[in-house]
Biotite code that builds the C-alpha atoms (Angstrom):
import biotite.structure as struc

atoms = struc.array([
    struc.Atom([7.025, 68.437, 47.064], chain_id="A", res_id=1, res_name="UNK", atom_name="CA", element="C"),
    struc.Atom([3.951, 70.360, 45.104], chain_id="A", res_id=2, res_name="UNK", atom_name="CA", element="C"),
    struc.Atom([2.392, 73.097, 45.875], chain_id="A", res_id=3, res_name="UNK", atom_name="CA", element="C"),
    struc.Atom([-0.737, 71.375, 47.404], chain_id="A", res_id=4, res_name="UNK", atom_name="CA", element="C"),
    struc.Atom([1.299, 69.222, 49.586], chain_id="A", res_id=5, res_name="UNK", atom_name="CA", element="C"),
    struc.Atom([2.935, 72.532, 50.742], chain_id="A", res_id=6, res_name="UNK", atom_name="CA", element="C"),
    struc.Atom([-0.175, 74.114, 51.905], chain_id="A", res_id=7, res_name="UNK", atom_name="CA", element="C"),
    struc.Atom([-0.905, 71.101, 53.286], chain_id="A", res_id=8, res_name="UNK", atom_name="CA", element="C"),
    struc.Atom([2.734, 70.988, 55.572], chain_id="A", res_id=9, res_name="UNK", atom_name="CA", element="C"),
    struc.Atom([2.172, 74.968, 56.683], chain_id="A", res_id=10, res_name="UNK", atom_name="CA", element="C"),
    struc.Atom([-1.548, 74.060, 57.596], chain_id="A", res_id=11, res_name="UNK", atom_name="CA", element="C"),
    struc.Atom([-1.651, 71.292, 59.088], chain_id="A", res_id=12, res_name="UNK", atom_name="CA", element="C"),
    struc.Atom([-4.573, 70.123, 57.086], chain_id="A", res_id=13, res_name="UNK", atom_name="CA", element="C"),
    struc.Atom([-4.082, 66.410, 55.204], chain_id="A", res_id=14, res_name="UNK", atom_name="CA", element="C"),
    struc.Atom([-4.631, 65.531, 51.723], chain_id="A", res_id=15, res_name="UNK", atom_name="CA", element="C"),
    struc.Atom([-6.562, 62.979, 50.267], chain_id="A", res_id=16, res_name="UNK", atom_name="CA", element="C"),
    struc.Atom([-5.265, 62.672, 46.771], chain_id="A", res_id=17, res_name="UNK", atom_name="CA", element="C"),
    struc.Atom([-7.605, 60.315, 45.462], chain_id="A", res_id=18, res_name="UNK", atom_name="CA", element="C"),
    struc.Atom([-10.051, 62.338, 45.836], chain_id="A", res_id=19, res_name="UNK", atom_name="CA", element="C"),
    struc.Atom([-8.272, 65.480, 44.131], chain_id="A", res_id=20, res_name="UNK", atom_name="CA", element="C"),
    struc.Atom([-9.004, 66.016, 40.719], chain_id="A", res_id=21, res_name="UNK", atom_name="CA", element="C"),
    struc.Atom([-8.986, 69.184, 38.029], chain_id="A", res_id=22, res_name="UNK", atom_name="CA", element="C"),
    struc.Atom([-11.280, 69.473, 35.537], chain_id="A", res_id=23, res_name="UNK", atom_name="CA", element="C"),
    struc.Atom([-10.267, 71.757, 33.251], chain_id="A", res_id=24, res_name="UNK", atom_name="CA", element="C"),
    struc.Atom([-12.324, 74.501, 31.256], chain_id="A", res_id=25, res_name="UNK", atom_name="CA", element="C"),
    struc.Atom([-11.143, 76.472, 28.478], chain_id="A", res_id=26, res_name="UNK", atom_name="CA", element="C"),
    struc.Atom([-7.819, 75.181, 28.833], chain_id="A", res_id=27, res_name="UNK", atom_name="CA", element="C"),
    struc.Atom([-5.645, 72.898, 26.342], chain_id="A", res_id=28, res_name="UNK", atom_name="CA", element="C"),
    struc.Atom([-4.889, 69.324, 27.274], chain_id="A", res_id=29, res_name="UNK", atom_name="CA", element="C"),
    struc.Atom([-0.859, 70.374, 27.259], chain_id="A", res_id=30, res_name="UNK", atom_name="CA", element="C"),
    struc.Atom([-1.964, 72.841, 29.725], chain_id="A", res_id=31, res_name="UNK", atom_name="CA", element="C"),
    struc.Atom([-4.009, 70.536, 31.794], chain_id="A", res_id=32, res_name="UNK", atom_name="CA", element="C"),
    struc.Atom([-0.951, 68.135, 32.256], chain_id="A", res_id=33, res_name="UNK", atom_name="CA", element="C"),
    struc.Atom([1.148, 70.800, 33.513], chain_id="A", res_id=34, res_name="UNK", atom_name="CA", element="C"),
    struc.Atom([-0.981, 71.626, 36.125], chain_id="A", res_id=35, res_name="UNK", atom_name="CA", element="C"),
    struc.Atom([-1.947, 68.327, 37.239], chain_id="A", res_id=36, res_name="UNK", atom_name="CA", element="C"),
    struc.Atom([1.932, 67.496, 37.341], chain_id="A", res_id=37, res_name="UNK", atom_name="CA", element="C"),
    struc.Atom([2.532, 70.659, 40.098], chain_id="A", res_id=38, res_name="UNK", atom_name="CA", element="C"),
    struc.Atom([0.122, 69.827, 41.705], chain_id="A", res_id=39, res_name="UNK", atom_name="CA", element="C"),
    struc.Atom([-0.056, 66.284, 42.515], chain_id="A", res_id=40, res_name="UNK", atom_name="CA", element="C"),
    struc.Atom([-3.485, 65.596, 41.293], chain_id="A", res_id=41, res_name="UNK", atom_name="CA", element="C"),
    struc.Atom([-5.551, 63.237, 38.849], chain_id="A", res_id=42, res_name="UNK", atom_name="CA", element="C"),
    struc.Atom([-7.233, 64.680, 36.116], chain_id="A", res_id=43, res_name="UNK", atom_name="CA", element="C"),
    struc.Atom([-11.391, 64.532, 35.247], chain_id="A", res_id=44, res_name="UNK", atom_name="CA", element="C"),
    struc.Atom([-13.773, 65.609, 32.603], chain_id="A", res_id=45, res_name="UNK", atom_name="CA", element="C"),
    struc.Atom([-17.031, 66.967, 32.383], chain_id="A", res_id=46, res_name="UNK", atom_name="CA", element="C"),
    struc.Atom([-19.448, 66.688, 33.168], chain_id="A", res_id=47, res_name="UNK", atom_name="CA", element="C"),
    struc.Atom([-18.334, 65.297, 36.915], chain_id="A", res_id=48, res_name="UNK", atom_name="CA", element="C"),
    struc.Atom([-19.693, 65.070, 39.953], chain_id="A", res_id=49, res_name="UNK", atom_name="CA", element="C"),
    struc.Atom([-19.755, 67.345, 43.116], chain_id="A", res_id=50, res_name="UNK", atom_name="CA", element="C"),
    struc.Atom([-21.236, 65.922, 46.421], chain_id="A", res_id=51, res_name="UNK", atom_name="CA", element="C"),
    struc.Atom([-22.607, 63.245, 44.744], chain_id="A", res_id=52, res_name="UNK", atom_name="CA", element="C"),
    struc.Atom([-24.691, 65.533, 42.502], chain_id="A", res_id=53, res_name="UNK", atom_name="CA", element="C"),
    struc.Atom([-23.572, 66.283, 38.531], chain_id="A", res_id=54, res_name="UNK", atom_name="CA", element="C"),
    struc.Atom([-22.080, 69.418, 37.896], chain_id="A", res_id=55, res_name="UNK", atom_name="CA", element="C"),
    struc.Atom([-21.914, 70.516, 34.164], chain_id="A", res_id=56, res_name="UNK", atom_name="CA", element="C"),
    struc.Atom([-24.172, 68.508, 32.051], chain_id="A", res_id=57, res_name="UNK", atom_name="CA", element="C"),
    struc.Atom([-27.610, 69.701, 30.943], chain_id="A", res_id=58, res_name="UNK", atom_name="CA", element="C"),
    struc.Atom([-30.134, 70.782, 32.920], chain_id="A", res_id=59, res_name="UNK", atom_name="CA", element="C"),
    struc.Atom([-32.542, 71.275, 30.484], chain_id="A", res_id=60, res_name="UNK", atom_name="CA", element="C"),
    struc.Atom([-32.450, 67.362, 29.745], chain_id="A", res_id=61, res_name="UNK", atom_name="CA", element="C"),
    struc.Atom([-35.281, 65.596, 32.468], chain_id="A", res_id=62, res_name="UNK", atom_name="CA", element="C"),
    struc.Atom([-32.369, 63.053, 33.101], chain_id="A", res_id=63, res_name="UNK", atom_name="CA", element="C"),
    struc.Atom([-29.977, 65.446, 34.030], chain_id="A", res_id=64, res_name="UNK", atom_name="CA", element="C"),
    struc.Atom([-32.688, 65.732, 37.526], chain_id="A", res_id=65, res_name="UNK", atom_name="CA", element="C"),
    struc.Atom([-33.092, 62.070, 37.709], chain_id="A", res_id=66, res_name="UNK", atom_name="CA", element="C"),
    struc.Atom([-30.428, 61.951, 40.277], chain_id="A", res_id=67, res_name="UNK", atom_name="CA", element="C"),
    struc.Atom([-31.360, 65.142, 41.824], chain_id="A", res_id=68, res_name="UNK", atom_name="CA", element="C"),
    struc.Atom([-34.581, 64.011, 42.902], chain_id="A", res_id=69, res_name="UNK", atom_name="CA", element="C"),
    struc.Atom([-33.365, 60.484, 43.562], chain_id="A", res_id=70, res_name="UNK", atom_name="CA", element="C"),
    struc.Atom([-30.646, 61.783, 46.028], chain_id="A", res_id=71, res_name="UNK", atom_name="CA", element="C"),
    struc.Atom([-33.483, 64.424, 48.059], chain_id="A", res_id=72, res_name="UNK", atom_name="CA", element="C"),
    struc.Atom([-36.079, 61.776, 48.214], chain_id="A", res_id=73, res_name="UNK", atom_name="CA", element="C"),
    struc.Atom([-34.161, 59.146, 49.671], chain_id="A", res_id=74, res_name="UNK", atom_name="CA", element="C"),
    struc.Atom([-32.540, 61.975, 52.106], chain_id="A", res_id=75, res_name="UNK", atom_name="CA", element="C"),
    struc.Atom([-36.487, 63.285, 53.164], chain_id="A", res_id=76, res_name="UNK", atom_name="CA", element="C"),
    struc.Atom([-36.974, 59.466, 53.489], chain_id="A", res_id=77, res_name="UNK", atom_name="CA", element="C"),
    struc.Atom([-35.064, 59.038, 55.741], chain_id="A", res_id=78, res_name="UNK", atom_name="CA", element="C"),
])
């Protein structure tokens, strides 16, 4: 048993572990692996996505709000 699946047993709450990930920042690779070994998850790289929304690209970029706007005009849409 891992740590997260430990929370999970004294709270009652469920995990969904293909949908927990770790991106790592600042971290080594070696590091990253250890981590994602205790606890039980996959590992991602940036930039990713949060929500359905990117989270660490550039924002300066006008692609980076391509989505952005995509996702909030389909959701005023409708």
């Amino acid at each position: 048993m891992n740590v997260v699946e430990g929370f999970c047993l004294v709270s009652g709450l469920r995990l969904n572990k293909e949908k927990c990930m770790l991106a790592s920042v600042n971290i080594g690779k070696e590091s990253a692996q250890i981590l994602v070994n205790a606890l039980g998850c996959l590992i991602s790289s940036w930039p990713l996505k949060y929500l359905g929304l990117p989270l660490g690209g550039e924002p300066s970029l006008k692609d980076f709000w391509a989505l952005v706007l995509e996702k909030l005009t389909r959701r005023l849409e409708g």
